[in-house]
N, C-alpha and C positions, 0 to 999 in steps of 0.2 A: 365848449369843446375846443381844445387846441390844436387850430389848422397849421400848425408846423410839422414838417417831418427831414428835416434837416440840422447839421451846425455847420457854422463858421467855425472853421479849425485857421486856416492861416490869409491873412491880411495884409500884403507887400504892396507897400506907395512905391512904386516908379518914379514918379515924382507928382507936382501940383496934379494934374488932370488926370495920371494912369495908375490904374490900381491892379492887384490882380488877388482874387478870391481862391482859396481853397474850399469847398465844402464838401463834408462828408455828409452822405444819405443814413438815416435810418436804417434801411431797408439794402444793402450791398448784395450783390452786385448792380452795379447800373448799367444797363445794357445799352449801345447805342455807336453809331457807323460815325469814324474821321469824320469831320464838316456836319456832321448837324448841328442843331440846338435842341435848348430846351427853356423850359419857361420859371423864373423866379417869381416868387410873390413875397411881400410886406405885409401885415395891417397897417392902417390909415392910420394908425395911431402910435407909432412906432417914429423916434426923433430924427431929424433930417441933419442934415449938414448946416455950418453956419454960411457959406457962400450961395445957398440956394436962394431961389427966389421965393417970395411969397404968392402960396398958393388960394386960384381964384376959381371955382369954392374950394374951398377947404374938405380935403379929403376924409371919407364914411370911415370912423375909427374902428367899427367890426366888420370892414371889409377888407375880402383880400387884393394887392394891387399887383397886377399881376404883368411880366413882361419880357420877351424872348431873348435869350444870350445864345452866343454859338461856345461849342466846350471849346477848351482851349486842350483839357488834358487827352491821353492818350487812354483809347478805350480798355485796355485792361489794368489801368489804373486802378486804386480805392478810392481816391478823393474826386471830386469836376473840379475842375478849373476854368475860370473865365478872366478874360481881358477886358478891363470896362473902364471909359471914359467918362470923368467929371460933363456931367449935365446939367446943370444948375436951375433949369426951368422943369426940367423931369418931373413925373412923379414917383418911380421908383429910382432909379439912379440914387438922385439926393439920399437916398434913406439908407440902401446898402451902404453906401460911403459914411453911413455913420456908424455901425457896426461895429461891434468890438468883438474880438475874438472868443471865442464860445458860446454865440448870439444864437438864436435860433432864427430858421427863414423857410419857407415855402418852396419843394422843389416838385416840378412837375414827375408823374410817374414813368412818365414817356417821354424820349428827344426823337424828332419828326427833323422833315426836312431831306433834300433830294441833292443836296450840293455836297453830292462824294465821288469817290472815287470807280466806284460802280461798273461805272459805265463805258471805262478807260481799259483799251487791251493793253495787256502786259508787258506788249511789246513797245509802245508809244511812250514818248517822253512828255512829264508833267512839269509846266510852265505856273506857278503860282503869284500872282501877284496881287498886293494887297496896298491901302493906305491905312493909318491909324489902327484901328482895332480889328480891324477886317482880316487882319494877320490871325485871328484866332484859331477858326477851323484849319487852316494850312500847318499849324503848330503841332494839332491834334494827329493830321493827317501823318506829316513827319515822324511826331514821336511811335505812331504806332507802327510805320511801313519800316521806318528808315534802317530799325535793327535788322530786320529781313535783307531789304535790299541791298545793304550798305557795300560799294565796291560790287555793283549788278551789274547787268546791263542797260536797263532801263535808267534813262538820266532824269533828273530831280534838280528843279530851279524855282529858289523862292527871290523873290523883288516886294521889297521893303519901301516905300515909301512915305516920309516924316515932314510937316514945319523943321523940326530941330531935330540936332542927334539925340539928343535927352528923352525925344520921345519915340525912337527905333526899340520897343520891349521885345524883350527876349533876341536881343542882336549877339549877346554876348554864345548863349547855347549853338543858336544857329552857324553863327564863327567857328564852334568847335565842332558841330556836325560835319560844315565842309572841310575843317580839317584832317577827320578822322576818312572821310566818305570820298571815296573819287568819282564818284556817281551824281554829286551832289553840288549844286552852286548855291553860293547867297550873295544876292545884289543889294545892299541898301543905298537908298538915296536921301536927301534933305530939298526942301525949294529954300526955304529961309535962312541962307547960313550968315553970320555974324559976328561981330570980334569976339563977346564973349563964347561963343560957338568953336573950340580949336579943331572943326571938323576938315580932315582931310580924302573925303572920298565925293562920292558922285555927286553933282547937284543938277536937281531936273526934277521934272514930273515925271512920274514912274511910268507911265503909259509910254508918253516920247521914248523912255529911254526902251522899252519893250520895241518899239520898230522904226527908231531913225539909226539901228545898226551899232548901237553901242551895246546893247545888252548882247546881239549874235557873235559881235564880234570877241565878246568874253565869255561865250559861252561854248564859240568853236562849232557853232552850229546856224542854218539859216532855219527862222521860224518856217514850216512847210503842216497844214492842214492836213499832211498825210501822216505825218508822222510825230505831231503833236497836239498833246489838248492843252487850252490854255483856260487858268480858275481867273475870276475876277472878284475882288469883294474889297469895298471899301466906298471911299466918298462917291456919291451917284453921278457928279461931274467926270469924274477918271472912267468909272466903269462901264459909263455910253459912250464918251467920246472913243475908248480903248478895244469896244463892241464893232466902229463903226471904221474906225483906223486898220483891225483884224479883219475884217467885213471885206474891203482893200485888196487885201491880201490873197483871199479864198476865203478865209473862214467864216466859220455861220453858227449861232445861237443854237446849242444843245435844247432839244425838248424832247421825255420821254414817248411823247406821242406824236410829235408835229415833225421834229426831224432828231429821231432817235440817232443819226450820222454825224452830227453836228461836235464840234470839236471845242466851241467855246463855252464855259461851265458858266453860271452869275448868280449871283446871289446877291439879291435886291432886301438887305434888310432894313432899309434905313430910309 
């Protein structure tokens, strides 16, 4: 029996290490809230990439491998979309990245997951900051609030954090959201910049730049626990130290049971 219930409709390299997947469901509509995920799956028998490494054991070729992405797309979309990074020692990574367009793949029937926007009064400004692919759910969230909102009152701040400009995806959209939105800020930054690099904006760790006054000072506002919630999602180093920097501050670790008050969001998927 054939445990697929999806395609690969579109396939765009970023470049070496970023890709971003279109797929369409069988089964449409897909239901599911900004910032979750949901879960892809392979068979073990399905080709991998040539930069991956070799796998110790070697993967059940009639098993499904199964493993969680955050959407990228906007929930009344038709297609998911995900952001996903070259993993080379993966077991599923390597194999999507081999994929050719019109491939079949394994999509879960349900996106789970508690890092939305929920929780957030309407009146409170959202602070989103991300490293590498972590920018996913904040994309989804955007694409589906931001028509609503756009020129609100409620103010909207995404912080982009990259190695390199080459790897700031989807910098280009979000440049033209905040040009279109006055409600709306985008901060990207680089740590690695370079000759062949002709980047001319921030460099920093994205957290630093979140509260040593660079990012308030461009956003025309002081970070304040009362009147903001801040997302975090990306490499686990940025997103504790930036937990414990906001910590400082006033702020405190959202939990729907522990402290339903709490104004910092995290998403620990990595």
């Amino acid at each position: 029996m054939d445990p697929y219930n999806a395609t690969l409709e579109r396939k765009e390299i970023l470049n070496q290490g970023l890709v971003v997947f279109r797929i369409a469901p069988d089964e449409p509509p897909y239901r599911f809230e900004p910032g979750q995920y949901t879960v892809l799956g392979l068979l073990g028998r399905e080709g991998r990439i040539l930069e991956s490494e070799p796998e110790d054991p070697a993967a059940e070729p009639d098993k499904l491998i199964k493993r969680a992405y955050s959407l990228a797309s906007g929930s009344t979309e038709k297609h998911l979309e995900f952001y996903v990074v070259l993993v080379t020692s993966g077991a599923l990574t390597p194999r999507l990245l081999a994929l050719e367009e019109g491939a079949r793949l394994w999509v879960s029937p349900k996106a789970v997951g508690m890092f939305t926007l929920d929780s957030v009064p309407e009146d409170q400004g959202v602070v989103l900051v991300a490293t590498g692919t972590g920018l996913a759910p904040y994309v989804s969230m955007v694409r589906t609030r931001i028509e609503k909102e756009c020129g609100g009152k409620r103010r909207w701040a995404v912080l982009q954090g990259a190695r390199r400009s080459w790897d700031l995806g989807y910098r280009n959209e979000l440049e033209t959201i905040r040009k279109r939105c006055s409600n709306f800020f985008y901060l990207p930054s680089i740590t690695r910049p370079s000759p062949e690099d002709p980047w001319g904006g921030l460099v920093g760790r994205v957290n630093h730049i979140l509260v040593d006054g660079t990012f308030e000072e461009r956003f025309g506002e002081t970070l304040d626990p009362s009147r903001h919630h801040v997302f975090l999602c990306g490499n686990p180093a940025m997103v504790e130290e930036a937990v414990r920097q906001l910590g400082e501050r006033g702020f405190s670790e959202w939990h729907h049971r522990k402290n339903p008050q709490g104004t910092i969001h995290v998403e620990r998927y990595w």
